[in-house]
C-alpha positions in Angstrom: -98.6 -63.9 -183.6 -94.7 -64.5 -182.9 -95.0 -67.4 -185.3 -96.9 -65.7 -187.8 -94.1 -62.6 -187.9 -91.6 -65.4 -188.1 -93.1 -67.1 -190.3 -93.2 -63.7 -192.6 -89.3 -63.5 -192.0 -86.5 -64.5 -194.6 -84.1 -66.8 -193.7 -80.3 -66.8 -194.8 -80.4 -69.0 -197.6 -83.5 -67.4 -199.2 -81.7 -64.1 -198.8 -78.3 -65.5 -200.3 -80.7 -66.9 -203.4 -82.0 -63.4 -203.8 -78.7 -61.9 -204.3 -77.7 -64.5 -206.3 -80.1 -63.9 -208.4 -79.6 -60.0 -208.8 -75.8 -60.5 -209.5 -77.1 -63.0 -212.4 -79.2 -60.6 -213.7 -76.8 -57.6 -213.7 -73.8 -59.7 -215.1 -76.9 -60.4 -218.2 -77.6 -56.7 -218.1 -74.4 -55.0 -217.9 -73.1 -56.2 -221.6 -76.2 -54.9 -223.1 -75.6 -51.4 -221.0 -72.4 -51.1 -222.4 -73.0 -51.8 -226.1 -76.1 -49.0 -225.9 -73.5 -46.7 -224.5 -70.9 -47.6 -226.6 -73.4 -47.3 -229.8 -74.5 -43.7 -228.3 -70.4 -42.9 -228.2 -70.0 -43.9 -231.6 -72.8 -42.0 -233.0 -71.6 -39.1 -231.1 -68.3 -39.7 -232.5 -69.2 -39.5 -235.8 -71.3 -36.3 -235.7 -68.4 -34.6 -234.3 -66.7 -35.9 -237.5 -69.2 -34.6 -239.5 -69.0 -30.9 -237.7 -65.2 -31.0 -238.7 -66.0 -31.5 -242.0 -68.7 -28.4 -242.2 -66.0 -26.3 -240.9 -63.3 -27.5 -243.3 -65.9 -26.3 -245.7 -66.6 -23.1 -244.3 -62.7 -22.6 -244.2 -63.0 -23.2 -248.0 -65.3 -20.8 -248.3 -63.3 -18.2 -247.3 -60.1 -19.2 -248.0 -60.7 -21.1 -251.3 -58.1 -23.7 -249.7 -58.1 -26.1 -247.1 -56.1 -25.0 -243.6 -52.7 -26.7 -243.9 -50.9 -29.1 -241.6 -48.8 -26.3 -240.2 -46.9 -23.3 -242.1 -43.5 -24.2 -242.7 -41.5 -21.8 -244.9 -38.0 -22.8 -246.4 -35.3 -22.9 -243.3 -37.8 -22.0 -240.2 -37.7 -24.0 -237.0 -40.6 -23.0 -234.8 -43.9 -24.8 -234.5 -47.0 -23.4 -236.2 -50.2 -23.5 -235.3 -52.4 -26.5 -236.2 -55.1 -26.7 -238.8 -57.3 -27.3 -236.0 -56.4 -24.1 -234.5 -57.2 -22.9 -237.8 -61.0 -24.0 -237.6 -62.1 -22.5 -234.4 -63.9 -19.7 -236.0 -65.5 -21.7 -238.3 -67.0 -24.5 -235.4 -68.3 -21.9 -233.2 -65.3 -21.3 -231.3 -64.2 -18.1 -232.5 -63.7 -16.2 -229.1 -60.8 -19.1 -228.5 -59.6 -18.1 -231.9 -59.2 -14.3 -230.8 -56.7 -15.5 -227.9 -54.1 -16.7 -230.7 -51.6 -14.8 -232.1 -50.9 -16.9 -235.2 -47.6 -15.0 -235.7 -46.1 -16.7 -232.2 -44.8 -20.5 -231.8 -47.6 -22.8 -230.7 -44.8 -24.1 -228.0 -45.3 -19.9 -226.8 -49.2 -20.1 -226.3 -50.3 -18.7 -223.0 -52.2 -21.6 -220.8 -55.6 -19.9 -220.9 -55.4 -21.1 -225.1 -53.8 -24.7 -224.7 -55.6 -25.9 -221.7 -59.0 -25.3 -223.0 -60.9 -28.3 -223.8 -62.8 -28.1 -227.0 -65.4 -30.7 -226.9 -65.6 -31.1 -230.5 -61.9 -32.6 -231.0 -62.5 -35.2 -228.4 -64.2 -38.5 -228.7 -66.8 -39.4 -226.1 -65.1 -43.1 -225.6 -61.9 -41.3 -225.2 -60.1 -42.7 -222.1 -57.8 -39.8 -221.2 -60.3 -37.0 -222.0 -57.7 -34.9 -219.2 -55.3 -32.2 -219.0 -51.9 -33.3 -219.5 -49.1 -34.3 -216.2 -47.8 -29.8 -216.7 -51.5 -29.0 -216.6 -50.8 -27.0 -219.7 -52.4 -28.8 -222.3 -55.6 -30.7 -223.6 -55.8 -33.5 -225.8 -57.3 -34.5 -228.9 -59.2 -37.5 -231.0 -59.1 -35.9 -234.4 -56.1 -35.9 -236.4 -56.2 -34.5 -240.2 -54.3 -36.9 -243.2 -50.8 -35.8 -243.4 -50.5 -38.9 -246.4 -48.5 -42.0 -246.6 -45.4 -41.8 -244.6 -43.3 -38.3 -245.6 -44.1 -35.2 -244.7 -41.9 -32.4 -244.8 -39.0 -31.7 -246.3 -37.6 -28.6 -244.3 -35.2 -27.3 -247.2 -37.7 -26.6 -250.0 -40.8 -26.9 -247.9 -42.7 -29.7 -250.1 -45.3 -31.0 -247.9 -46.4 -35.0 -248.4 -49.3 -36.4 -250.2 -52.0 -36.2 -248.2 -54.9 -33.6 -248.2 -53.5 -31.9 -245.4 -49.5 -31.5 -245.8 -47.5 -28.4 -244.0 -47.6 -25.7 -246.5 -44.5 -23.5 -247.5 -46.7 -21.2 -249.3 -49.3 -19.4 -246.8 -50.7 -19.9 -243.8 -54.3 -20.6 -244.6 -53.0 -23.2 -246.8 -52.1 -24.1 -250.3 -54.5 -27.4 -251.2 -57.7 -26.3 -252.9 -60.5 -29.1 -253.6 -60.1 -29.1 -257.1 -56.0 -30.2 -256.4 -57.8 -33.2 -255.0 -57.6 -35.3 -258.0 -58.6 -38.6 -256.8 -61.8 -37.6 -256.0 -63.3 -35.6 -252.5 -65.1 -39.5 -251.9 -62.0 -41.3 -252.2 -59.4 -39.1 -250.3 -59.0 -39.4 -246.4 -59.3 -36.3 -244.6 -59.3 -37.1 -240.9 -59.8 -40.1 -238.6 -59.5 -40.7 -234.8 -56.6 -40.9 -233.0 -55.9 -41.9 -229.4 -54.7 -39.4 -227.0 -51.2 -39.2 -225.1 -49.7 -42.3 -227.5 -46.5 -43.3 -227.2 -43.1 -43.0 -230.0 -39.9 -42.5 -231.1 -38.6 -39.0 -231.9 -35.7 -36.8 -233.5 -33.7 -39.9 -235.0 -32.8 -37.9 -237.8 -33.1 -41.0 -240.0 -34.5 -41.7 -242.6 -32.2 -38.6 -243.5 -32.6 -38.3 -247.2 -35.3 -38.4 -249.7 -37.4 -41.1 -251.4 -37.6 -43.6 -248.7 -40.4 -46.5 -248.8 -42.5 -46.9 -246.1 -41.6 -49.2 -243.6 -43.3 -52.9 -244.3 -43.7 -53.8 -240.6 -44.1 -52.2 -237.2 -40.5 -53.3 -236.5 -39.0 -51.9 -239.4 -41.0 -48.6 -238.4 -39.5 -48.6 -234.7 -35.7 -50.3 -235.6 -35.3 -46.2 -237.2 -35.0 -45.9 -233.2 -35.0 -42.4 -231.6 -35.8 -40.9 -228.4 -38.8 -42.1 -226.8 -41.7 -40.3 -225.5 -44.3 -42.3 -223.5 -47.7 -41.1 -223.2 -46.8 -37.9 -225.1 -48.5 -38.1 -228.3 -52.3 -36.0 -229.5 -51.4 -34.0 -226.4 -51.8 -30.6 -228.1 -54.4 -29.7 -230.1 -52.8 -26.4 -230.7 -49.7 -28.2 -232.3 -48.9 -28.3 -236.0 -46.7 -31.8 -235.7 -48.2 -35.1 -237.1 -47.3 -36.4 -234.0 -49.8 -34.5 -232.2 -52.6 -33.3 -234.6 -52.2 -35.3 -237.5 -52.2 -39.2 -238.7 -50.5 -41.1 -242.0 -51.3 -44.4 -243.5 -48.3 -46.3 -243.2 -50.2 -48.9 -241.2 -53.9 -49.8 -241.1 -56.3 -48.7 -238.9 -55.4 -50.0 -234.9 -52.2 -51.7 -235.8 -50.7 -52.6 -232.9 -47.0 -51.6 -232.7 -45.9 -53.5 -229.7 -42.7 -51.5 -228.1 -41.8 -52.9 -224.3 -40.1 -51.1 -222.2 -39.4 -51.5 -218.4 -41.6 -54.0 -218.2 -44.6 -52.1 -219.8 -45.7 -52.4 -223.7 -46.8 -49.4 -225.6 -48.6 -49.1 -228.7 -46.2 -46.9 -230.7 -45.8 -44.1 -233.4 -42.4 -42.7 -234.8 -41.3 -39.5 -236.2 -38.3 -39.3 -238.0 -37.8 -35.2 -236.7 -40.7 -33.2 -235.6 -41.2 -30.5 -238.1 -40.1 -27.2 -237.8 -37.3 -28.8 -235.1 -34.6 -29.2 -238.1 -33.7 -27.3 -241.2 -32.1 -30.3 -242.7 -33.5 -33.4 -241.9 -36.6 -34.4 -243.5 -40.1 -35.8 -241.6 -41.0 -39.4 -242.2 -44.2 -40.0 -239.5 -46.0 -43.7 -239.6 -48.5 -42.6 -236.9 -51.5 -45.1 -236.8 -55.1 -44.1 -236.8 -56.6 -45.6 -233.5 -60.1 -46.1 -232.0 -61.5 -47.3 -228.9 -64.9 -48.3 -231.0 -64.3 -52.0 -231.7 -63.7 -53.2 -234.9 -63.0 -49.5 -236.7 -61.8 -46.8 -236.9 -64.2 -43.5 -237.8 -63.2 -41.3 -240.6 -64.1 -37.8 -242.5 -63.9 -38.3 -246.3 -63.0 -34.7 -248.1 -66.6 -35.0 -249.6 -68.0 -34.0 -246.0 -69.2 -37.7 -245.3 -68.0 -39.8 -242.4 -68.0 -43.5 -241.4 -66.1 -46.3 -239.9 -63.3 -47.9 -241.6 -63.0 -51.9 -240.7 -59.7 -52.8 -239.1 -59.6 -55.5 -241.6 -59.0 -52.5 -244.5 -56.7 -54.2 -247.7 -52.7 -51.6 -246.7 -52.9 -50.8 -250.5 -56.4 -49.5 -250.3 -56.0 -47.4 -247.2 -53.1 -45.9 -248.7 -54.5 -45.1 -251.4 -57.5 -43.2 -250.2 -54.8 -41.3 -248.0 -53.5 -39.6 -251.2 -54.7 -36.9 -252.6 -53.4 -37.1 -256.5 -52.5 -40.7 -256.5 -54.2 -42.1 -259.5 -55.1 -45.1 -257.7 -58.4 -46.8 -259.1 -60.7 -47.6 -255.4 -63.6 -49.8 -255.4 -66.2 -48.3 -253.1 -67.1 -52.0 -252.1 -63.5 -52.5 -250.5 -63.9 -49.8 -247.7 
């Protein structure tokens, strides 16, 4: 019997082959695990996309306009309230809504407003789905088109040339669909962002009017300015590009390499944060990002969404980032 029960035992190496074996099978399984999940988190993704755009619409609806960037009249130097903000009622969040008093600063928002997490404006792969260090803020993954590179200019309140500019005219906004002249399908409205990026701030240059884009993520960062690590899509209650909104400057996940005590960080700039300056006009080349590889997901103003290669043609993207352009876009290049 004692030889028999031995016998029936496993020795050392037959056990170290059996866990061999399950290590080999989990390093073969784990890949596949993660591109199901990561397939789930990208459908997810884009449904949340797509409840974005049914609320845009029911905005319309009542508003006959789209919500605007932020409400900037002539001269004023406080910080709306997002067009996300702007939505709540229409995506099932309208008790949030009643907390805000529109006719406050964002920056004066009690806590029990900015710290809420509203699941729709966050991405499911989202790395930093978390309050912010002060505890007084929650982040977002959805920024609206602010256009190409400019955005404001302070003195007259012209808005860029995106769908969603700052509006100087009323605080439900001043673009209507039918201003929309390159078409709903061909016009940008929103697309993912990463929270808590990185960039450069309050420069005050470009300081005049009429400046090109920059051609290069160095050109974009030698404008210089204070920088701000991990401090970008904090606030989804904030009007600034820099936190709710994206431009088209550069192509989807450009990497704009900044280093900086020994750490690199993938960068945004902004000129001067709207509503900071009554002089100095906003040039913003904030970069669409995603953590899905290979793309970055986007609402069109028609209501559809999809994913938009990394390997997008910079004229192209720009051009479906205006709203009245002109341009001429083959559906087959996007």
């Amino acid at each position: 019997m004692q030889r028999a029960m031995r016998r029936c035992a496993f020795t050392l190496i037959e056990l170290l082959v059996v866990i061999a074996i399950i290590a080999v099978l989990i390093g073969l399984l784990l890949p596949a695990v993660q591109k199901v999940r990561e397939a789930a988190n990208r459908v997810k993704c884009l449904n949340n996309l797509k409840q974005l755009g049914l609320g845009l619409y029911v905005h319309v609806d009542a508003h006959s306009v789209f919500p605007p960037a932020g409400y900037y009249p002539p001269g004023q130097t406080e910080d709306p309230w997002s067009a996300l903000a702007r939505l709540l009622p229409y995506l099932e969040q309208a008790n949030l809504q009643n907390l805000i008093n529109f006719s406050t600063s964002s920056d004066s928002a009690p806590v029990d407003v900015t710290s809420i997490r509203v699941p729709l404006f966050l991405c499911p792969s989202e790395l930093n789905d978390h309050l912010d260090s002060a505890g007084t803020h929650w982040p977002l993954n959805y920024a609206v088109c602010g256009g190409t590179w400019f955005i404001l200019d302070p003195a007259s309140g012209r808005g860029g040339d995106g769908a969603f500019p700052p509006s100087p005219y009323s605080a439900v906004g001043a673009i209507r669909p039918t201003d929309v002249l390159d078409g709903l399908s061909n016009t940008l409205g929103m697309a993912e962002v990463k929270a808590f990026t990185s960039y450069f701030r309050d420069a005050d240059v470009p300081a005049t009017l009429g400046v090109l884009p920059p051609n290069s993520p160095a050109a974009a960062l030698s404008y210089g300015g204070a920088f701000k690590p991990n401090g970008g899509h904090v606030e989804w209650v904030d009007s600034r590009t820099n936190h709710t909104g994206f431009t088209t400057v550069f192509t989807p996940n450009t990497v704009v390499p900044y280093v900086s005590d020994g750490m690199t960080y993938d960068m945004d700039f902004t000129s001067q944060r709207e509503g900071k300056s009554a002089r100095f006009p906003t040039y913003a080349a904030v970069t669409a990002r995603s953590y899905h590889p290979g793309i970055v997901q986007v609402l069109m103003l028609d209501g559809s969404a999809r994913g938009i290669n990394n390997s997008i043609a910079l004229d192209v993207w720009r051009a479906l980032g205006t709203r009245a352009g002109g341009e001429v876009i083959d559906e087959g290049s996007y």
